[in-house]
C-alpha positions as CSV (number, residue, x, y, z in Angstrom):
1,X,-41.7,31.4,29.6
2,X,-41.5,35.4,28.5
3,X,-41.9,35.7,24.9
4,X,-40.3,38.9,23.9
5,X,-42.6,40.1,20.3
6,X,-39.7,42.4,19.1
7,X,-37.3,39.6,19.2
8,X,-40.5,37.0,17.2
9,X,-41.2,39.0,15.1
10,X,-38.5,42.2,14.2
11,X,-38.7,45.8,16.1
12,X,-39.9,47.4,12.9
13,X,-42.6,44.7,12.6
14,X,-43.8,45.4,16.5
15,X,-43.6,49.3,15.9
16,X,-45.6,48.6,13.1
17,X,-47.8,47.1,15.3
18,X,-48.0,49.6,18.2
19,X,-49.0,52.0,15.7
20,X,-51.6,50.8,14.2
21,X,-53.2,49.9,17.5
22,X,-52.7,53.1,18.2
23,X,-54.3,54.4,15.4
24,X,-57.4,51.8,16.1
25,X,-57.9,53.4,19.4
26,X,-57.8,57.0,18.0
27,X,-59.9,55.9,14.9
28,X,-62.5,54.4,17.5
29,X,-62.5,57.5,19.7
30,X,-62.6,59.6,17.2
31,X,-65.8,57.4,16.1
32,X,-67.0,57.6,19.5
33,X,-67.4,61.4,19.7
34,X,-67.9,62.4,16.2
35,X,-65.0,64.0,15.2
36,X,-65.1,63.7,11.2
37,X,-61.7,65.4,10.7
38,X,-59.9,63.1,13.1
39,X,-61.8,60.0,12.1
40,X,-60.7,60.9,8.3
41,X,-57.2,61.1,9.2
42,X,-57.1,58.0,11.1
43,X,-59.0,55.8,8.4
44,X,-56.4,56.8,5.9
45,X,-53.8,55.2,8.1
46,X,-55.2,52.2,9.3
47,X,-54.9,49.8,6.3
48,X,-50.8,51.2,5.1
49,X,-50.1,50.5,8.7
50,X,-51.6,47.3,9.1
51,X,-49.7,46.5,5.6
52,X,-46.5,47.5,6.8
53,X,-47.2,45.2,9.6
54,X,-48.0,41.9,7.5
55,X,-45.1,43.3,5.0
56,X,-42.7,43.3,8.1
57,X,-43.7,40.2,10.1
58,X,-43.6,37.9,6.9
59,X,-40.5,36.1,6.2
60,X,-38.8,36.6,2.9
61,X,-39.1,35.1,0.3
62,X,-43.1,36.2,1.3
63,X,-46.1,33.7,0.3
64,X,-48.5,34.0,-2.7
65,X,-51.3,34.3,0.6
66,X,-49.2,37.2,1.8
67,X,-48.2,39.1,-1.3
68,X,-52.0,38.9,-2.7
69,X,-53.3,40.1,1.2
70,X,-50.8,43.1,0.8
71,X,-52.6,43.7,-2.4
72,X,-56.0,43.1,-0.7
73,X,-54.6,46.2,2.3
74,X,-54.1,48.4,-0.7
75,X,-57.0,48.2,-2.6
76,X,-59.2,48.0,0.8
77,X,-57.0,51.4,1.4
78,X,-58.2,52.8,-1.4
79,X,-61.6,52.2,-0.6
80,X,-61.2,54.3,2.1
81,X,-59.8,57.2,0.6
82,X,-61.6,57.4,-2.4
83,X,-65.1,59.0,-0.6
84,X,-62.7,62.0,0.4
85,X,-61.4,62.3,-3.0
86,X,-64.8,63.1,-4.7
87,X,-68.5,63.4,-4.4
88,X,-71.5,61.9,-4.9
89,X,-72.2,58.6,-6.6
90,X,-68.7,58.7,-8.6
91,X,-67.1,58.6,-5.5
92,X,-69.3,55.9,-3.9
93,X,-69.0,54.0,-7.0
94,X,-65.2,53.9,-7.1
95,X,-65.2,52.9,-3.5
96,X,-67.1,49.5,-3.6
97,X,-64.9,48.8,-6.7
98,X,-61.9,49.2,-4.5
99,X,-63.9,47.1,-2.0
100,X,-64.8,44.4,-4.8
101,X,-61.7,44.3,-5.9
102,X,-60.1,43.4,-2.4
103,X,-62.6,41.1,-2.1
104,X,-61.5,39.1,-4.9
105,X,-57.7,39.2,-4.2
106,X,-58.7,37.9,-0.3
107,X,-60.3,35.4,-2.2
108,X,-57.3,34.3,-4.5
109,X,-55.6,34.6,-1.8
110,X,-57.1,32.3,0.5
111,X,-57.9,29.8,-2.3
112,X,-56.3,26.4,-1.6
């Protein structure tokens, strides 16, 4: 038996998908031959698009596990970003409190 994704789980879900494996594969490349400016770009879209993802797979109404993991993909994003936003130990400071921070909301969210 064929299971067709886009029928499972919604087209926009699947595109959501494609994308960010896409973006994975580019983001790895990118790694791959040092190319900072491409590797930027792509890091700043990984975690929205695997968010849109989770936000599109998960039937509504959406769980407490789901709505605290979206949370989770924001702050994580903002981890990423924030090293590009500023310099120096501000910026690297502000970055592991975004990481913290999604940390704990993984952990409330996969709290029984």
């Amino acid at each position: 038996m064929i299971v067709d994704p886009a029928r499972t789980l919604g087209r926009q879900a699947v595109v959501a998908l494609t994308a960010f494996a896409a973006v994975s594969v580019v983001h790895l490349a990118a790694q791959l031959f040092e190319a900072d400016g491409v590797a930027n770009v792509s890091q700043w879209l990984l975690m929205p698009l695997l968010a849109a993802f989770l936000f599109l797979a998960a039937p509504a109404p959406r769980s407490r596990l789901v709505n605290l993991t979206l949370v989770a993909l924001g702050l994580s994003w903002l981890g990423d970003s924030a090293p590009d936003l500023a310099d120096g130990d501000t910026a690297f400071l502000v970055m592991i409190g975004f990481f913290l921070l999604a940390q704990l909301a993984y952990i409330a969210a996969f709290w029984p």
